[in-house]
C-alpha positions in Angstrom: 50.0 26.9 74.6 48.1 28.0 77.3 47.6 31.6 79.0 49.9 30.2 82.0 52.3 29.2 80.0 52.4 32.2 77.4 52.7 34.4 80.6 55.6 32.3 81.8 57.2 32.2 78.4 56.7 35.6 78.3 58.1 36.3 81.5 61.1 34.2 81.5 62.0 36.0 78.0 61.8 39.5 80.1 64.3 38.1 82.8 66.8 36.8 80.4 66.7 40.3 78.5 66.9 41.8 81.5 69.8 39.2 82.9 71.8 40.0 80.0 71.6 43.4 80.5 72.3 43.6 83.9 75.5 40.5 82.6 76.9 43.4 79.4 76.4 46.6 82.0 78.2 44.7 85.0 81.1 43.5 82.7 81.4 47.0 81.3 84.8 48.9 82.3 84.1 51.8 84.4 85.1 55.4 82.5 87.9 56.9 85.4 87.0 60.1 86.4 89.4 62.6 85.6 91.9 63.5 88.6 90.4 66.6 90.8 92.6 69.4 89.8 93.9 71.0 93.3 92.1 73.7 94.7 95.2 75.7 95.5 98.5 73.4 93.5 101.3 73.4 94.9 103.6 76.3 93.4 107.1 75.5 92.3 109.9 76.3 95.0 111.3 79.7 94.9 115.0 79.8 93.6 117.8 81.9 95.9 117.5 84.6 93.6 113.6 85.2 93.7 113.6 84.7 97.9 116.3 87.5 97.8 114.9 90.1 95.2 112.3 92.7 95.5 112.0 93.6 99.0 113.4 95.4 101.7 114.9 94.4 104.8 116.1 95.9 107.9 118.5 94.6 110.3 117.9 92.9 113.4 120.5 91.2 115.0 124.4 91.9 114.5 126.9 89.6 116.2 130.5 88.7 116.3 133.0 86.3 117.3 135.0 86.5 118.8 134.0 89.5 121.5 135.2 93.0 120.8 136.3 94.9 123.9 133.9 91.7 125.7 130.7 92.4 123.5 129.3 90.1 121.0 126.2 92.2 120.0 127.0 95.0 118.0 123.5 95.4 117.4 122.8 97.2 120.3 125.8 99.4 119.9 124.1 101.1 116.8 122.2 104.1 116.6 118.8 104.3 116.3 119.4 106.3 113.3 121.6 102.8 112.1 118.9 100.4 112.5 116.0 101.7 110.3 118.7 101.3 107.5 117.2 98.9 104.4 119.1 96.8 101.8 117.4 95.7 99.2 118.6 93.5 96.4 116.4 93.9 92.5 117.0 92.4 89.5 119.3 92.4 87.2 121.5 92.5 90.2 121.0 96.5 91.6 121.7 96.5 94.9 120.3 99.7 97.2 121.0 100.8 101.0 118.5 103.2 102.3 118.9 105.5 105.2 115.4 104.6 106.1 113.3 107.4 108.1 116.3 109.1 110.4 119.9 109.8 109.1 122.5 109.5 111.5 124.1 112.3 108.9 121.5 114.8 107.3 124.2 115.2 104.5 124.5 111.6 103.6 122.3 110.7 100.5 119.0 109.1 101.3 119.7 105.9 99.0 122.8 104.7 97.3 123.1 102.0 94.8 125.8 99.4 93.4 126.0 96.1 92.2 125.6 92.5 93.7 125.8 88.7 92.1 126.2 85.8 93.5 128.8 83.2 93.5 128.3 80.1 91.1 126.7 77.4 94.1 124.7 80.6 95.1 126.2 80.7 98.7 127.9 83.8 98.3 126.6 87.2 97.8 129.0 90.1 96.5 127.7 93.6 96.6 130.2 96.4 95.2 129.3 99.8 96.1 131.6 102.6 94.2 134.7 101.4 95.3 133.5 99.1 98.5 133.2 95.7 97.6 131.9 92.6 100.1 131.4 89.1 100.1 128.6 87.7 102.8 128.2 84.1 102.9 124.3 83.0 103.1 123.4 81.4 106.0 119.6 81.9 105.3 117.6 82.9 103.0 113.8 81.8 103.3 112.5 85.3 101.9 111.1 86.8 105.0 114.8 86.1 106.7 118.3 87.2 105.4 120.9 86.1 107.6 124.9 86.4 106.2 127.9 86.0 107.7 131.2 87.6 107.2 135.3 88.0 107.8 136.7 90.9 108.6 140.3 91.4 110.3 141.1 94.3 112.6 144.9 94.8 114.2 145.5 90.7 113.3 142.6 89.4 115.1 139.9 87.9 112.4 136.1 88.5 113.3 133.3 86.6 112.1 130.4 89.2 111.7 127.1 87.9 111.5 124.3 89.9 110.6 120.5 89.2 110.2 117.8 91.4 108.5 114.0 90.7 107.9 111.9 91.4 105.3 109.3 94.5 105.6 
């Protein structure tokens, strides 16, 4: 064999060893790459119960339907002293109304407390306070926003009373 032909030889031996390289690495499965965990994953919706609990709010709005003496918001016939109020709901069900920084009656206690729970479909919350019970039905409840709605009748006439409150 001659010099040309060993360095043929020689070289066609190198390309096949490199052919079949190049033939096992192509054909080899790609490893996945593990899935990127989230930066920030998406938590886990709030139930009614945690979007309620743990914070105070303050009314805002006070309606009702049908008009009383023509007016349709009572909330701007409170006093001042009236709408710094809080409610605030904690767990296991202690429900709290604050007098917030004015009292309308210096005598009245700053905070009082009862009881609240809320109806099996969570639509309904019932707060009892001494010997006061009500029943609102939720109309929202997003955690920043409260907003309930209830009867009440007065000489025969039954008023639907809705009342808002936001978080603070």
């Amino acid at each position: 064999m001659n010099t040309t032909s060993k360095k043929i030889s020689v070289f066609c031996i190198g390309f096949a060893f490199i052919l079949t390289g190049l033939f096992f690495t192509a054909c080899k499965k790609d490893k996945k790459d593990p899935e990127p965990v989230p930066a920030n994953p998406t938590p886990a919706p709030q139930t009614n119960t945690q979007r309620l609990t743990g914070k105070n709010f303050k009314m805002t709005a006070l309606t009702v339907d049908p008009p009383i003496l023509g007016i349709t918001d009572l909330y701007s016939q409170l006093e001042d002293c009236q709408k710094d109020n809080l409610i605030r709901f904690d767990e296991p069900n202690v429900f709290k109304e604050d007098e917030g920084t004015t009292k309308c009656n210096t005598n009245d206690p700053q905070t009082e407390t009862g009881t609240w729970v809320w109806n099996t479909d969570e639509t309904i919350i019932t707060t009892n306070m001494g010997t006061e019970t009500l029943s609102y039905t939720v109309v929202t409840n997003d955690g920043n926003t409260l907003k309930v709605k209830y009867t009440e009748e007065i000489s025969g006439t039954k008023y639907t009373v809705t009342a808002t409150y936001t978080k603070q």
